[in-house]
C-alpha positions in Angstrom: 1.1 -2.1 -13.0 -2.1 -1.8 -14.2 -3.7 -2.5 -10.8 -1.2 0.2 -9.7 -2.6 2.9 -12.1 -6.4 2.3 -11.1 -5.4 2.6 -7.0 -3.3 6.1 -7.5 -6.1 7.6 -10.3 -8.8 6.9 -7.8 -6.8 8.4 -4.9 -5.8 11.5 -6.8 -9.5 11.8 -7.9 -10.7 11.6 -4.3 -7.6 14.6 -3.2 -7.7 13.5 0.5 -7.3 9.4 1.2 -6.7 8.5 5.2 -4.8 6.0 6.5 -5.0 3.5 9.3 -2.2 2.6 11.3 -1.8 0.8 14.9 -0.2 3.2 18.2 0.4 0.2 20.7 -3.2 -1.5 20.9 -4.7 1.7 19.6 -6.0 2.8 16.1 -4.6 5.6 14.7 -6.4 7.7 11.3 -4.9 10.8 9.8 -5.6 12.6 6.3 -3.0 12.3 3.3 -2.9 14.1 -0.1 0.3 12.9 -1.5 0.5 9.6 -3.1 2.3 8.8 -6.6 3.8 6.2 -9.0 7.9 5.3 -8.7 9.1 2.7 -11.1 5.8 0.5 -11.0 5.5 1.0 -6.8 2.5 3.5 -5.4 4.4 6.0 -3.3 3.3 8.0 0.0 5.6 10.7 1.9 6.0 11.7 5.5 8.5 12.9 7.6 10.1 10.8 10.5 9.1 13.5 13.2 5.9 12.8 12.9 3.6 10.2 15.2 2.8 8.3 11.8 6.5 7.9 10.6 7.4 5.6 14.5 3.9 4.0 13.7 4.4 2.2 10.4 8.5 1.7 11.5 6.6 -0.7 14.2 4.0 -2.4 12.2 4.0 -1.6 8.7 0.9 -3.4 8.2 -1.7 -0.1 7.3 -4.8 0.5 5.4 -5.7 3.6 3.3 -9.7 4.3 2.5 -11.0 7.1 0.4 -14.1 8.0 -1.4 -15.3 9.6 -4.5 -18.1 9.6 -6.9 -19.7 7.3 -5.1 -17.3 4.8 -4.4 -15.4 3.9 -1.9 -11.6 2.1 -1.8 -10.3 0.1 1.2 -6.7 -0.7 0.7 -4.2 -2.8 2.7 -0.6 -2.9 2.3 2.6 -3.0 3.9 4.4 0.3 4.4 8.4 -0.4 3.1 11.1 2.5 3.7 12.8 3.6 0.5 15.8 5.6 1.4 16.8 6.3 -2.0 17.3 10.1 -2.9 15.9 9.1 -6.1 12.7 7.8 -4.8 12.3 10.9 -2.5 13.4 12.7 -5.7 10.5 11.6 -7.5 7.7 12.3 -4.9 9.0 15.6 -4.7 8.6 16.1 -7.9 5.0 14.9 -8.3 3.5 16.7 -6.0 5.5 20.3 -6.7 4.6 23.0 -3.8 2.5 21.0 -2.0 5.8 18.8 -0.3 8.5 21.4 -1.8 7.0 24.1 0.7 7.3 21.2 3.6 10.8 19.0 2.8 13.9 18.8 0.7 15.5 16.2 -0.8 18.3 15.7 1.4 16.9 17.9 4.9 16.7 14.5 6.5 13.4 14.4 7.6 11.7 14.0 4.4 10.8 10.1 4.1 9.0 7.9 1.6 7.4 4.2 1.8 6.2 2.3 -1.3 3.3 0.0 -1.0 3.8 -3.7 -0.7 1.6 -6.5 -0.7 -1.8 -4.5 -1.5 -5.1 -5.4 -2.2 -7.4 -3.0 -3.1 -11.2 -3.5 -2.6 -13.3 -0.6 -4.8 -16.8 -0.7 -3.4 -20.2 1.0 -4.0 -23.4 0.9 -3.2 -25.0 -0.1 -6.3 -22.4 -2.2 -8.0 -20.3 -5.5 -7.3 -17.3 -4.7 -5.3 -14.1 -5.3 -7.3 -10.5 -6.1 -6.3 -6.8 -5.8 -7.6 -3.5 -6.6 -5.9 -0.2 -5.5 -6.3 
């Protein structure tokens, strides 16, 4: 959990994080904000209209990059569905306005994905690059 902690604390810090999915053969990068902690799992939302929601139902295989104070994080991980209303429940409730002006708990379109199978590379220029998985 620990390894948890110093992922979403460096991702908050940073405000925007992007992520890296595959479209077919193709790339794909967009900008997140929201990102918490559910019952030791990091947590992102989307909603299932949305390119990026048919993306990681395909190949949940993604990576999320960010920097901040002059580091960097490169983070891979599976994307894995949770359709519990409490899960949703939660990442509502972390992130207040900013997703409760967007979705609702049950307006079926609001979905969330917990990380699986992470590994987390924190880089810099000046400093040995350190990892943590969970």
């Amino acid at each position: 959990m620990e390894a948890v902690t110093k992922v979403l604390d460096f991702l908050k810090a940073s405000g925007v994080y992007y992520i890296a999915t595959v479209d077919s053969d193709r790339p794909r990068v967009r900008p997140f904000g929201g990102v918490c902690e559910f019952e030791g799992k990091l947590y992102i939302p989307t909603s299932n209209k949305k390119k990026f929601f048919e993306q990681i139902t395909k190949n949940p295989h993604i990576e999320i990059s960010s920097f901040y104070g002059g580091k960097w994080i490169r983070l891979e991980a599976e994307a894995v569905p949770d359709q519990r209303r409490e899960a949703r429940k939660a990442v509502l409730d972390a992130h207040g306005e900013a997703l409760t002006s967007m979705y609702s708990l049950d307006d079926g379109i609001f979905e969330v994905f917990y990380l699986k199978n992470a590994a987390a590379a924190f880089c810099s220029f000046t400093e040995p690059t350190e990892t943590v998985s969970f």
